[in-house]
C-alpha positions as semicolon CSV with decimal commas, in nm:
position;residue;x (nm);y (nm);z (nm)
1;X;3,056;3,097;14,250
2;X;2,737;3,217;14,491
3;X;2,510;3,350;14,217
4;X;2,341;3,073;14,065
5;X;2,273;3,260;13,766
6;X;2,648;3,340;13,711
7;X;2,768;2,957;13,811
8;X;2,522;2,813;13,562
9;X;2,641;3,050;13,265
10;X;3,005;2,963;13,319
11;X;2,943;2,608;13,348
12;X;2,764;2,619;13,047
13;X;2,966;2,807;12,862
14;X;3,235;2,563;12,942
15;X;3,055;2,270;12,827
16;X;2,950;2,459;12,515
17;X;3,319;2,529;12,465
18;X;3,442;2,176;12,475
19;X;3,169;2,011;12,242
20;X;3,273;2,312;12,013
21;X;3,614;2,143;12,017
22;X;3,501;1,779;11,971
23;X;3,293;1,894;11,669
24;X;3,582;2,080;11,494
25;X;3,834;1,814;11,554
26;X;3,549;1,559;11,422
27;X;3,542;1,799;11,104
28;X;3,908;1,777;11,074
29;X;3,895;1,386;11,085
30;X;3,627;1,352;10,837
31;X;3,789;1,596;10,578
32;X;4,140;1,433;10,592
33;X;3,993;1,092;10,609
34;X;4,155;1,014;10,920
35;X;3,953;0,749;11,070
36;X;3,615;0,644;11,235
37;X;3,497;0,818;11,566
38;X;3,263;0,641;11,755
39;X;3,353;0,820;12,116
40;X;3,426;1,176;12,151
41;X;3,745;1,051;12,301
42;X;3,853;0,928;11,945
43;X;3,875;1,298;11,820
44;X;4,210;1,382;12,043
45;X;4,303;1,008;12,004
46;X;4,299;0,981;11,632
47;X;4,478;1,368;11,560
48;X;4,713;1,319;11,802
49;X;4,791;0,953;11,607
50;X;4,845;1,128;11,306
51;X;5,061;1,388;11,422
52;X;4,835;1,704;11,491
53;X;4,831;1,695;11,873
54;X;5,111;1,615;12,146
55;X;5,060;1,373;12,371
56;X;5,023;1,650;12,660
57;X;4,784;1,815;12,448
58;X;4,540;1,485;12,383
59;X;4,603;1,385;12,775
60;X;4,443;1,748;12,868
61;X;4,165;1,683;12,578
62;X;4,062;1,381;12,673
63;X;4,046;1,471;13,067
64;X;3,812;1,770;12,924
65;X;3,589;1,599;12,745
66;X;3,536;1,321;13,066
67;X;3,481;1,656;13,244
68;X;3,254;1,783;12,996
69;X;3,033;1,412;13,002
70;X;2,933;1,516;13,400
71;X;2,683;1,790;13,351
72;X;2,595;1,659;13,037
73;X;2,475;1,337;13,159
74;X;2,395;1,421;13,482
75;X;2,635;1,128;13,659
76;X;2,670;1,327;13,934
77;X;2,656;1,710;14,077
78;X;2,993;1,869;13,966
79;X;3,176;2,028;14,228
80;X;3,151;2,431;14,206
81;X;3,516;2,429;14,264
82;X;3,622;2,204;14,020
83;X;3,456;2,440;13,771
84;X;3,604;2,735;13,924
85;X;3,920;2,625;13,930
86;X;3,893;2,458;13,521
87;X;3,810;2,826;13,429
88;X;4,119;2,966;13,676
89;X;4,368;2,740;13,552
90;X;4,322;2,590;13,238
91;X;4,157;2,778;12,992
92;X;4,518;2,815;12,830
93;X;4,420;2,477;12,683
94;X;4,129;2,611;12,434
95;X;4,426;2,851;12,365
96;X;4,654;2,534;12,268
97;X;4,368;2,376;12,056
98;X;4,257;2,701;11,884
99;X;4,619;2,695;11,731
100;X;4,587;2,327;11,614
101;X;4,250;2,416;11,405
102;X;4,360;2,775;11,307
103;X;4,633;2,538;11,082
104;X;4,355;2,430;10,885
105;X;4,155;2,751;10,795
């Protein structure tokens, strides 16, 4: 978390990580016809509606892509920790997610 360079990759890579995400669960709900997103937060919303997320699953979603909004629109400077510990403790989520999309390869 001291070396700037290092810091600014992760959080980066994090952010990257999460809009990857968004735009494959957008895909999803466009090729199934699922329904209209207008908010990113409509993407764990609408699969988890129709059956393709738990509710745990679309809670932790959701909470990332609020998380993912800071940095991206610069509402505030995001707490070194908070990243740290995202990338400590929950990158089992991408994990969770990456088995809901690998169902429609």
């Amino acid at each position: 978390m001291s070396d700037p360079e290092r810091y600014g990759s992760a959080e980066r890579f994090l952010q990257l990580a999460i809009e990857a995400c968004n735009d494959l669960g957008n895909h999803i709900i466009a090729d199934l016809e699922l329904g209209t997103v207008d908010a990113y937060a409509d993407v764990p919303a609408l699969l988890a509606e129709h059956g393709y997320l738990d509710d745990s699953l679309k809670q932790r979603w959701t909470r990332m892509i609020g998380f993912r909004n800071i940095p991206v629109r610069d509402y505030l400077q995001i707490d070194r920790t908070i990243v740290h510990a995202v990338l400590q403790n929950n990158l089992g989520d991408f994990d969770r997610l990456r088995q809901v999309f690998a169902r429609f390869l």
